[in-house]
C-alpha positions in Angstrom: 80.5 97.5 105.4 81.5 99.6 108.4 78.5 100.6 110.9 78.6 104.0 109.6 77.4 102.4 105.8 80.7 103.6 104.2 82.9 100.6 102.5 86.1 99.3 104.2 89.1 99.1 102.3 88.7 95.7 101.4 85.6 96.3 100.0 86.4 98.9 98.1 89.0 97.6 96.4 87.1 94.7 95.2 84.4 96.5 93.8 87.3 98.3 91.9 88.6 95.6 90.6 85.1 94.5 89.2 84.4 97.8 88.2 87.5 98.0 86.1 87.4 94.2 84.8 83.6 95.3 83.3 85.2 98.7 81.8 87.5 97.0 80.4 85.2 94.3 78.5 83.0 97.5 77.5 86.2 99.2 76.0 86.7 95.7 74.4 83.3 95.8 72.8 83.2 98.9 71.9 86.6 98.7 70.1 84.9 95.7 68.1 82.6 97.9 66.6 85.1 100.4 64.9 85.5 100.7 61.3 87.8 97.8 60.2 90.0 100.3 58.2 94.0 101.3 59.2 93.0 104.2 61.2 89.8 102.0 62.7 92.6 99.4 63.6 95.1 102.2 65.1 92.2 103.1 67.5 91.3 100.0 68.4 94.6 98.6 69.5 95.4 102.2 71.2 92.2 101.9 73.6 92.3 98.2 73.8 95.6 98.9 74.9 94.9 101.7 77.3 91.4 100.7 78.7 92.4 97.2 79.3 95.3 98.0 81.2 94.0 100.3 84.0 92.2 97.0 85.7 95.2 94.8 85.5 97.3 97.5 86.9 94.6 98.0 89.5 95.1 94.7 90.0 98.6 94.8 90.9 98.6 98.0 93.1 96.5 96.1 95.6 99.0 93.6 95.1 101.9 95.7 95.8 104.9 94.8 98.1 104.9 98.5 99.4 103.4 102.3 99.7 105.9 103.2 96.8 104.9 100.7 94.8 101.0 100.8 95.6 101.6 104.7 94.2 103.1 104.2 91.3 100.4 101.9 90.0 97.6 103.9 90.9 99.2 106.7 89.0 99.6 104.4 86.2 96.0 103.3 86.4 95.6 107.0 86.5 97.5 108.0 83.2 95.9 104.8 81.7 92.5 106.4 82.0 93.5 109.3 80.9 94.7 108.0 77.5 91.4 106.4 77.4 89.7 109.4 78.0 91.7 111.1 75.2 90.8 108.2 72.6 87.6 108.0 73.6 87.5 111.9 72.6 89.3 110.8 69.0 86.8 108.5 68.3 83.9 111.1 68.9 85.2 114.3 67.0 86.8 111.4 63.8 82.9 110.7 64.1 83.8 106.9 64.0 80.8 105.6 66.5 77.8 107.9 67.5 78.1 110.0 70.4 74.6 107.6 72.1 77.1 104.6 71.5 80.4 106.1 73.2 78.4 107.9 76.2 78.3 105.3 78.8 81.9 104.6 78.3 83.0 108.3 78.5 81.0 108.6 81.4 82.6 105.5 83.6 85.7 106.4 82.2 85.3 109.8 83.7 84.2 108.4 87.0 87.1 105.8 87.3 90.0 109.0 86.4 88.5 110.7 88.8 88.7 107.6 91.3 92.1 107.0 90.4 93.1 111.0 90.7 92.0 111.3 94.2 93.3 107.7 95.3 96.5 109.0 93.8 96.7 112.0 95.9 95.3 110.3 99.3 98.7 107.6 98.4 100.9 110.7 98.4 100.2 111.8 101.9 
């Protein structure tokens, strides 16, 4: 942590990385507890799909070879949480979990598109 208490970039992108590893087992859980039925299953493969992936893409921006590169994976982890977002919305309004069971996950995944948005926009400078 620098003297000033704010993270270094190190840091920061560790705690990311964790950040994104636990959102992804909570969308993982969660999925687990929709409806086994053919639109249950659609769902659940679309946001295992989508909030799985913005960790492992994460993962590989800090990974990158370049600036380019870094870029477009954050704007991939970006769109990736955005499709989450979206499905997490599905699943609310199809009334297919309680709105008390999809809160906490709406709410992080709110947080982390935000994260990604502005990291996004600092990359394109």
């Amino acid at each position: 942590m620098a003297e000033d208490g704010r993270l270094g970039n190190r840091e920061f992108a560790a705690n990311l990385e964790k950040r994104t590893r636990k959102f992804a087992v909570m969308i993982i859980r969660l999925s687990s507890s929709l409806p086994k039925t053919p639109e249950g299953n659609v769902l659940k493969n679309q946001i295992t799909k989508s909030g799985t992936s913005i960790g492992a893409n994460y993962r590989e921006a800090n990974r990158s070879r370049s600036k380019a590169d870094f870029r477009n994976r954050i704007k991939i982890c970006e769109s990736e949480a955005s499709e989450t977002q979206y499905w997490l919305e599905v699943i609310k309004e199809a009334e297919l979990l309680s709105p008390a069971t999809l809160k906490t996950s709406q709410q992080e995944c709110s947080e982390l598109l935000a994260i990604f948005t502005s990291i996004a926009k600092g990359a394109a400078k």
